[in-house]
Each structure stands twice: as C-alpha cells, then as structure tokens.
C-alpha positions in Angstrom: -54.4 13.8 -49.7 -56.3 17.1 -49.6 -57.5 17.0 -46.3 -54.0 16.3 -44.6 -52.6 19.4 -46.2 -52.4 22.6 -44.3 -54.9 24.9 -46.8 -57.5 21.6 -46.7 -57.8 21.5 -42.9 -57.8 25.2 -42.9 -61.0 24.9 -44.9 -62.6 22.1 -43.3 -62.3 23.7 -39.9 -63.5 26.8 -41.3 -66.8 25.2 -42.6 -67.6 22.9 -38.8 -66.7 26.6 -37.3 -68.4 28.6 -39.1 -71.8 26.5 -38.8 -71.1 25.7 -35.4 -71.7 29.8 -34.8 -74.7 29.7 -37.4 -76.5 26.6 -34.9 -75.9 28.7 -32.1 -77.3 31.5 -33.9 -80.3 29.1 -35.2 -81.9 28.5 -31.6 -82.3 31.7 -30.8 -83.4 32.6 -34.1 -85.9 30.0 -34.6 -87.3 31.1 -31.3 -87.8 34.7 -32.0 -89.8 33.3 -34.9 -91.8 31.4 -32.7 -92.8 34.5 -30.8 -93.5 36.7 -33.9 -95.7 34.0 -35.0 -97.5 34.2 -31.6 -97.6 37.6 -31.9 -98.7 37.6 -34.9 -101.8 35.8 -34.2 -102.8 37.8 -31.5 -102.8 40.3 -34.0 -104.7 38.9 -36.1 -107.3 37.6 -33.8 -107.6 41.4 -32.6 -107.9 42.9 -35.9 -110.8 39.6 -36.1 -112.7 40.7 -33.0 -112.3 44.6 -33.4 -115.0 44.4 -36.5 -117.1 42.3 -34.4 -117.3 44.9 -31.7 -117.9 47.8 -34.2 -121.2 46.4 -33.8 -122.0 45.4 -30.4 -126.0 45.2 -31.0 -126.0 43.1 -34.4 -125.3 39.3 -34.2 -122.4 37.9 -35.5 -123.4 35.4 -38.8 -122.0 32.1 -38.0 -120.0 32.0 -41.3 -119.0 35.1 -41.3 -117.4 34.2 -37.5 -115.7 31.2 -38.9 -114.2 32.5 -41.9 -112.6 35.7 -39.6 -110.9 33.3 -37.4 -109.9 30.7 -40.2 -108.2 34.1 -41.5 -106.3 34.7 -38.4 -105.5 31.3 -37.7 -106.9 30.7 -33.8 -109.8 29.3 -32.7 -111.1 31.8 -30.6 -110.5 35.0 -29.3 -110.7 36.2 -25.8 -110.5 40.5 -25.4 -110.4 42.1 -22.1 -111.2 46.5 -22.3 -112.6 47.0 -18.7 -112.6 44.5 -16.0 -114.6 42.1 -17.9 -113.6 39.8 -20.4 -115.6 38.6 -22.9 -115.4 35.5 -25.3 -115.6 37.7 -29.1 -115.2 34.9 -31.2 -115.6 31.6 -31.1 -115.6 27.6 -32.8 -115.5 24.3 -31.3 -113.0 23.4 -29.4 -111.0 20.1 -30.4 -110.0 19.1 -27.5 -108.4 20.0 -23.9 -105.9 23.3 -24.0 -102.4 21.2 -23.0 -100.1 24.6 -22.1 -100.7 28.3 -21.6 -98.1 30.8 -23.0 -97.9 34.7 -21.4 -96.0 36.5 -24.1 -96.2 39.8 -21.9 -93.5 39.3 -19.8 -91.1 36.6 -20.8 -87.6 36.0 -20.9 -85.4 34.7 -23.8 -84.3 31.4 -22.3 -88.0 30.8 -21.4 -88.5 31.4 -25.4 -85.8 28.9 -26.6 -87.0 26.3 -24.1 -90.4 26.4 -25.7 -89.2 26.9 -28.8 -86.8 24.0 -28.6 -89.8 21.7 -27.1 -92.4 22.5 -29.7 -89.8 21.5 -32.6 -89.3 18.0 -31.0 -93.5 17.6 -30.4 -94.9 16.1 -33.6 -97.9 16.0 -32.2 -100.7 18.6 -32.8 -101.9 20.2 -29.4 -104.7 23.3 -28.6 -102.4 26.1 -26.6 -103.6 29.3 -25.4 -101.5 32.3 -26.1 -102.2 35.7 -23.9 -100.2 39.0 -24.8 -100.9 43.0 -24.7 -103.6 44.2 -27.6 -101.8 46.8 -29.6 -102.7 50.3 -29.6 -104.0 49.9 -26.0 -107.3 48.4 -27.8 -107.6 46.5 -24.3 -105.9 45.6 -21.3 -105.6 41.6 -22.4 -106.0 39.3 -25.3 -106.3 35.5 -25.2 -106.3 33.6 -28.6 -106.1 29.3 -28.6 -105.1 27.9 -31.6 -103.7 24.7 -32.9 -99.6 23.8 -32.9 -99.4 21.7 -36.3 -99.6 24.5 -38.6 -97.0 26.6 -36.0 -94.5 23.6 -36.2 -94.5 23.6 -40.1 -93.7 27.4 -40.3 -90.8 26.3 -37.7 -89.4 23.9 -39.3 -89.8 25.6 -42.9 -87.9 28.8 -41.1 -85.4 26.5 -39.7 -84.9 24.9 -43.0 -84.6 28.2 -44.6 -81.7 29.5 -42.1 -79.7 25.8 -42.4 -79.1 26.2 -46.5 -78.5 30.3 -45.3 -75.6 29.0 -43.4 -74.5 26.7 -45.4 -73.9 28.9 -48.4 -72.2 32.0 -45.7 -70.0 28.8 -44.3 -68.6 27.7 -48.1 -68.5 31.2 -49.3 -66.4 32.2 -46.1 -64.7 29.0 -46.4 -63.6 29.6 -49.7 -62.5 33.1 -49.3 -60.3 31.8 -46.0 -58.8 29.2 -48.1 -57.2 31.6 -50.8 -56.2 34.0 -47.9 -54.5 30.9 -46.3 -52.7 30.0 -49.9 -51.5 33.0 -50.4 -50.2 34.3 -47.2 -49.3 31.2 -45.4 -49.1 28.4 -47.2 -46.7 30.0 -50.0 -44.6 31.4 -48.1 -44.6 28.1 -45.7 -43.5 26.2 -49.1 -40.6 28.7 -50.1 -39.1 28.1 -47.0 -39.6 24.4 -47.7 -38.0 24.3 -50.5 -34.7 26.2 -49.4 -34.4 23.9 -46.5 -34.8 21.4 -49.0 -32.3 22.7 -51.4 -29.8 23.6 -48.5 -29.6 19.5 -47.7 -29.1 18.6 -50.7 -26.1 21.2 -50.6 -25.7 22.0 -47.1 -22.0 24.0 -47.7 -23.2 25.6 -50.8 -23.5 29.5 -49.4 -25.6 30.2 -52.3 -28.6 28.4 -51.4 -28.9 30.2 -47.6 -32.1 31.6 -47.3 -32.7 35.5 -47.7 -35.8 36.9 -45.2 -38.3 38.2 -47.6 -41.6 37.4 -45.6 -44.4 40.0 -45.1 -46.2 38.0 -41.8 -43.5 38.8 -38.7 -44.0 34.8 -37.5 -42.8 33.6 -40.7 -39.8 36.5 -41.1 -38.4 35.5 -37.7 -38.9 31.6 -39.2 -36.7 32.3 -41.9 -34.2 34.6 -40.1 -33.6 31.6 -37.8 -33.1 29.4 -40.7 -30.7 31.9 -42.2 -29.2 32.2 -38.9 -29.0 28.2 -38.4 -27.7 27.8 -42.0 -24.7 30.3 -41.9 -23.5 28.6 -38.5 -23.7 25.2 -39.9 -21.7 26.2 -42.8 -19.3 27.7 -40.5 -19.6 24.1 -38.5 -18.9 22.2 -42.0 -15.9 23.9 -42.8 -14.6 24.1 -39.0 -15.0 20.4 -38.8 -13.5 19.7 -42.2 -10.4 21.3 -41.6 -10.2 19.5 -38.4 -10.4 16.8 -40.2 -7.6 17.8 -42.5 -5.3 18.3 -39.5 -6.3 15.4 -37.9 -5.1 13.5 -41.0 -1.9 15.4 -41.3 -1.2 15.3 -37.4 -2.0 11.2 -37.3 1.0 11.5 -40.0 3.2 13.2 -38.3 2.9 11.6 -35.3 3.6 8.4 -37.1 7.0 9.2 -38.3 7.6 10.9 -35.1 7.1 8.2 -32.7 9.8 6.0 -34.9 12.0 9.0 -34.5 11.2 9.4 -30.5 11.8 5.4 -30.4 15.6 5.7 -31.9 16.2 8.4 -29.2 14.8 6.0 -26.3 17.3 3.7 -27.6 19.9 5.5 -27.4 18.7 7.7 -24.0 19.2 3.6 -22.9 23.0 3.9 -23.1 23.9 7.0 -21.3 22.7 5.2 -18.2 26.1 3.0 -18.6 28.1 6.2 -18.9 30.7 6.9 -16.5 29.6 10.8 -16.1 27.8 11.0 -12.8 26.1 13.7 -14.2 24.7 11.8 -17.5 23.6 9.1 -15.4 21.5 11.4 -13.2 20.0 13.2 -16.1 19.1 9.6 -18.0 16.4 8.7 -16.0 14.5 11.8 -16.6 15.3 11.9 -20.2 14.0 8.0 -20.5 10.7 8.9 -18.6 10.1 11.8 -20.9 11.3 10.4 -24.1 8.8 7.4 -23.0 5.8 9.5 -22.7 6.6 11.2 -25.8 6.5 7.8 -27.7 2.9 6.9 -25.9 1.6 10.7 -26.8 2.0 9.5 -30.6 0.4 6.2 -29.8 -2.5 7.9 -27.8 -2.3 10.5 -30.8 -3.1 8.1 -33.5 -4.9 5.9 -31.2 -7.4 9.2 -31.4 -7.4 9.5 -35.1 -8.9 5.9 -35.0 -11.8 6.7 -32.8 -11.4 8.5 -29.3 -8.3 9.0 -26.2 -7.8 5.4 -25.0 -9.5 4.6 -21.7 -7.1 5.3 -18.3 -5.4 2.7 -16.9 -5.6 3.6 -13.2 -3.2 2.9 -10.9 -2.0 3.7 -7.5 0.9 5.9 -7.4 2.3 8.9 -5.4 1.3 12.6 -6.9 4.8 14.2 -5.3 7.3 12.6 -7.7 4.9 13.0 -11.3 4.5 16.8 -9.9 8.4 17.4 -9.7 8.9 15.7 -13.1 6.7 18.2 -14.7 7.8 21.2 -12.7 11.0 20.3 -13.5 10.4 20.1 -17.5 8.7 23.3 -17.0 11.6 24.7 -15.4 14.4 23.8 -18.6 12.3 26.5 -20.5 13.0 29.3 -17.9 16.4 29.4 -17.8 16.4 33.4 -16.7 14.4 32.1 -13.6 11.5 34.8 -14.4 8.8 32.3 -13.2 9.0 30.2 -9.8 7.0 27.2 -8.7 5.9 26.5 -5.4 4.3 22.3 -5.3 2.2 22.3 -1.9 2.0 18.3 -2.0 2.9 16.0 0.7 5.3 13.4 -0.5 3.5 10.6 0.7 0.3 11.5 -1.2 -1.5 9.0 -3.4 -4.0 8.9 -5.8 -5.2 6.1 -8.2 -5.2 7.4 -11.7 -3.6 6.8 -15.1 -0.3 8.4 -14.2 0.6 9.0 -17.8 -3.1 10.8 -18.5 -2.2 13.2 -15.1 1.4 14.1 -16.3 0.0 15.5 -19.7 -2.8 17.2 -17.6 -0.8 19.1 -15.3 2.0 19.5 -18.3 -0.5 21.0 -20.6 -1.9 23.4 -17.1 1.8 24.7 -16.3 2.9 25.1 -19.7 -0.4 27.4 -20.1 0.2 29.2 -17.0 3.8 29.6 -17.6 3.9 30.8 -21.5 0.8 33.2 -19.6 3.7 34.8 -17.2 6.0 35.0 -19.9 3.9 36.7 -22.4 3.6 39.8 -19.6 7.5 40.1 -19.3 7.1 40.4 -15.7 8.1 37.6 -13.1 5.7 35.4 -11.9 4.7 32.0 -9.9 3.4 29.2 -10.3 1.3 27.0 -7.6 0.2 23.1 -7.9 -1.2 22.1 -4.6 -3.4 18.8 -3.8 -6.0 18.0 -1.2 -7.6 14.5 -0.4 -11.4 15.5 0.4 -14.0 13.0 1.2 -15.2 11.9 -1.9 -12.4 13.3 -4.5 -8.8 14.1 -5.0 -8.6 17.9 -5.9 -5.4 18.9 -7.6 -5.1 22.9 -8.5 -3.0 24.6 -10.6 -2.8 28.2 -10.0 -0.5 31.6 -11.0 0.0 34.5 -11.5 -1.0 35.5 -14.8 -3.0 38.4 -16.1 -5.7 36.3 -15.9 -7.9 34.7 -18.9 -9.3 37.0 -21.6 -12.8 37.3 -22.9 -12.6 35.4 -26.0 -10.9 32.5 -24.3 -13.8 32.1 -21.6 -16.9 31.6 -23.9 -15.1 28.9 -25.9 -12.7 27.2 -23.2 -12.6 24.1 -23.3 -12.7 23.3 -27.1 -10.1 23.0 -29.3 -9.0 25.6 -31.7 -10.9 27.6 -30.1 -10.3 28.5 -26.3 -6.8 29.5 -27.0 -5.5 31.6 -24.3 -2.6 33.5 -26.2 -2.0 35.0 -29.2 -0.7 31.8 -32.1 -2.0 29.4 -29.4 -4.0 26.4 -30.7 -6.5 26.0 -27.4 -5.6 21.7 -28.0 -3.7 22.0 -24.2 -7.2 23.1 -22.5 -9.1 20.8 -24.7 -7.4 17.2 -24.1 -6.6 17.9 -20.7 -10.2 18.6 -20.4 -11.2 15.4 -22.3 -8.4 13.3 -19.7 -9.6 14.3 -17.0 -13.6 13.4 -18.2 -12.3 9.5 -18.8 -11.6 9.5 -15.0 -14.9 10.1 -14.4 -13.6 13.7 -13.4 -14.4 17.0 -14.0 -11.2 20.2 -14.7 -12.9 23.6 -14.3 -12.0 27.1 -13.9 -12.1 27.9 -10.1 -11.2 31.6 -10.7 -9.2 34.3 -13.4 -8.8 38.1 -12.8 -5.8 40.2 -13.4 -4.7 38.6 -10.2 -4.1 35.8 -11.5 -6.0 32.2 -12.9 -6.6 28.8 -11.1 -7.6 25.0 -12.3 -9.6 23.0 -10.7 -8.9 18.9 -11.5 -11.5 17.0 -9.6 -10.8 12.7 -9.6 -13.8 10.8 -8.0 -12.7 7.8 -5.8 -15.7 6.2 -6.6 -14.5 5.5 -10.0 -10.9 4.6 -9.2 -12.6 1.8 -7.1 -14.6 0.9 -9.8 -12.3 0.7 -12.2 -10.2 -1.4 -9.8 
C-alpha cells in the first residue's frame, strides 16, 4: 500500500504539517481581519459624520441620514472634537448594545479571543466599537453596528484562507515528495537491493556494495554494509575451511586411534618384562598412550557436535601435575628449560582428570616451545591454591611474553597462535575445557618478563555435578 511506503507517509505528514502551521496562522489572521473590519467602519462612519458637520446650521434630511450610515455599515455614529460628544448620526436602535470593544489600546490575544468568540456566536447582536478618528479629526469615535453581516465577512475570509492552505499544503507536499524519491528513497532502494542480492550470494565478492551516496547518513549506511559484507565473507571462507579440516582431522583421528589402540596393546606386555627399567617406564607409557586413544574419541566426539561434558571426580592434582611435567621434560633433553610444581602432594580437586591433563599439557607445551623459541634457558612454574570458593591452578614462565597479534584473538582457534607455524588449537580447547567445568582460564599477566595462566574451577559446580 501507498501509505505504508516511506515517500507516502512522507507526503501525508507533510500535508497534516503543513496545515497544522496554516490553522495556527488562520486565528491570528482571521482576527486581524476582524479588527480591519472594525476599523474600517469607524472609518466609514467618520467620513459619514464629517459631511454632516460641514454644515453644522442646516438639518440633516432623514433619508439622506439613513442612506450615509446604510453606506458605512453602523447604526450610528458618536464623534468627540472638544470635551463634548455629540450623537452625529443616528437610526433606531434594535435592541440592547450586548459588548463594548476599545480598539485604541488592545492587545493581540484580546483580538483572537474576540475573534474566536464572534465566529462561534450565530446569533446577531448590536456592539459598540470606539477607536481614534484618523487625521486627528477628533479625540474619539463611537460607531454601534450589527454582528451578522461582520460574521459573514469572517467566515467568507476564513473560507478564503482554508482552500489558500490547502493548495500551499499539496503543492509543498508534492514538491517534498519528489525531493524524498529522489534523494532518499532511491538511494534507500539501491542499498536494498544489494543486501538483497548479497543473500542470495553472500560469498560472491562481486556483489559487495560500492559507497556512491551523495547524503553523508546514507554513505556511512553503505560503508557499514560494505564493511559488514567484506567481514562476513572473510567469516564464510574462515568457517568453511574449518570445516574442511574438521573433516580431514575427524579422519585422521579415526585411523589414528586404531593405530594408538595396537600400541596400548602392546605397551600391556612390557609390564611382564623382566627389565626393571621397562616395567617402571610402562605405567607412564599406558597412561599416555590411554589418553592419546580418548583425545581421538573426544576428537571425533567434537566433529559430531561439541567436547563431551567432564566427568568430575575426586583426585589428587600432585601426581596428574608430574605426569605432564614429566612428558614436557622428554622434549628437553639439553635441560634448557626447568620446572618448578609448587603443589602439595595431598592436594585435591574434583574435576575430569583427563580434561585437566590436556589443559595444563596444552599450557606447558605453550610456555615451553615459548622458552625454546628465544634460545635462552628458562622456567617453568605450575602452582595451586585452594581459595574459598575455587581451586586456582597457574601456569607461569619465563617467556618473552605474548605478542600483539596473539592478545586480540587469544582464545580462538587459528587464530591466537602464539608462535610462528603455531595453530592457536592449544589456547582454544584448553579454553573451551576449562568453560565445561563451569570455570573460567584467563591471562593473569604477559610482559617480556614473562606470561602467566590463570585456571579458575568453581566448587560450586563440582558439587553439583556430584
């Protein structure tokens, strides 16, 4: 419909606007005519009783007397030159005078309430109007006349000004409306119709939009959409390739957690080995090969839909600490980066232990290939606290610290790598682990002194889990 377009309101407000200034023009207007048809009169009966007075000594002829102030209008005239005032001409009077009116000294909301009153009086009343004669030709004059013949002219003036506004109203109106088309409402459509053309194609860089608008409003509009559009595409792609990977990676882990399997199987013999050695190795190399296996299981569990919910437990922190340290520890063998575990032995949290290991492994590997990748030596810290409402586990070193690019983008994957051919995945799951416990891993601090991890576990949620 018309009216629910843009360019119809336009219009339609346009027109209840424009005569909603023209009816508050129309009052005052229609009361200014009022006066200059008092005035008028008094004028008139002036001019009537000025050619009576040329000749004060012959008598007035009755007819002549009525057909001067049928001419002017008024029933009778009353002049005042000296201190005297005299009755000039005069007719029967039809009645009573209802209301005196002093145009001398009046102001303009006495006009428009007088105005406004005789237009809503059909009734025809005798009033007496009283005013200054022009060309000091006396020092008052006092005319009565009747109001029917007043409230015609009033309403024939007010008719008059009504189809005046009209026309000004649809003639503004329509000027406004083309105005509207053609600087709004087109260029309102052409930006339509590339947001409609970009869903239809939304990785198709050819339809982004190019900023051609004249009105700075609608320029910034489309430079936002243009804006909007290149990220999105950037989004697409991003979250395509993902998607790609994620395919390959649910693949690969596949075939490798049959591989990881045989090895568990036969990690299972060397504990009957008579090596003291291999026997004391073979626990470790079960536990790790075993976590390996549930990685691919939690890896393609993630394909499916999202990391499997933790499974907490109460265990103690000392032992799943030294297990990572000590992992950590087969890929220094120069010794170049020491680790210091500030953890009581006795210390225990409730927590999917499997979910923790691969948190703290993904933290130390970080901080160590951080130490590494500076060729000097270097330490690494994992310390835990039981405050009152969480456990707090940090993971601190020595590092150069986290660079720029790394911080805006931290915690999401391919993207808050924090070395040079790093993915950004450790960060990223460990991150997402941590959140199924209800928990919260956040940087505590990075400078060139160094960079430390804050992992956060709720009790609250261990105990309502359990």
């Amino acid at each position: 419909m018309f009216l629910n377009s843009l360019s119809g309101r336009f219009l339609l407000l346009t027109i209840v606007f424009v005569m909603l200034a023209e009816v508050l023009i129309f009052v005052p207007s229609v009361a200014r005519f009022r006066e200059s048809y008092l005035q008028a009169r008094l004028e008139r009966g002036q001019i009537a009783s000025l050619s009576v007075l040329a000749d004060a000594d012959a008598m007035v002829d009755p007819d002549l007397e009525k057909e001067l102030l049928a001419g002017a209008g008024i029933l009778n005239v009353v002049l005042q030159r000296d201190e005297r005032r005299e009755l000039v001409l005069a007719s029967p009077m039809p009645g009573a005078i209802s209301a005196s009116y002093d145009l001398r000294d009046v102001g303009p909301w006495w006009l428009i309430r007088d105005a406004i009153a005789r237009l809503f009086d059909p009734n025809d009343r005798v009033i007496r109007v009283i005013g200054t004669p022009v060309n000091a030709a006396g020092l008052q004059i006092e005319v009565t006349l009747h109001t029917s013949g007043l409230r015609d002219k009033m309403l024939a003036y007010g008719q008059r000004v009504f189809l005046l506004s009209a026309v000004i109203s649809v003639f503004t109106a329509a000027l406004l409306f083309f105005a509207v088309r053609r600087f709004l409402v087109t260029p309102i459509s052409r930006v339509v119709s590339h947001i409609t053309a970009y869903k239809n194609a939304p990785q198709d860089a050819d339809r982004i939009i190019d900023p051609s608008a004249s009105i700075t409003e609608l320029l910034a509009a489309e430079q936002a959409l243009r804006a909007m559009q290149i990220e999105l595409i950037s989004a697409l792609k991003h979250k395509d390739r993902l998607a790609t990977l994620g395919g390959a990676v649910a693949k690969i882990s596949h075939d490798l957690r049959n591989m990881l399997t045989t090895a568990q199987l036969l990690a299972d013999r060397m504990e009957t080995s008579d090596d003291p050695a291999v026997r004391r190795v073979s626990p470790k190399l079960i536990n790790s090969l075993t976590r390996a296996v549930h990685l691919c299981e939690s890896t393609l569990a993630y394909g499916k839909a999202e990391e499997p919910a933790p499974v907490p437990a109460a265990f103690h922190l000392r032992p799943l600490i030294d297990d990572v340290v000590e992992s950590e520890m087969l890929a220094v063998p120069d010794r170049s980066v020491s680790f210091k575990v500030d953890t009581p032995k006795g210390f225990r949290i409730s927590a999917d232990s499997d979910q923790i290991f691969r948190v703290l492994s993904n933290l130390v590997r970080n901080a160590r290939q951080a130490i590494l990748a500076t060729g000097k030596p270097g330490r690494i810290s994992i310390s835990a606290a039981d405050e009152a409402s969480d456990w707090v586990i940090r993971v601190c070193d020595t590092g150069p610290g986290l660079p720029a690019r790394a911080m805006e983008k931290l915690f999401q994957p391919f993207e808050g790598g924090m070395r040079k051919g790093g993915s950004g995945l450790g960060l990223a799951i460990a991150h997402e682990l941590v959140a199924g416990h209800s928990g919260e891993l956040s940087l505590d601090q990075t400078d060139t002194s160094g960079t430390c991890f804050r992992i956060s576990l709720p009790k609250s949620a261990a105990a309502a889990v359990a």
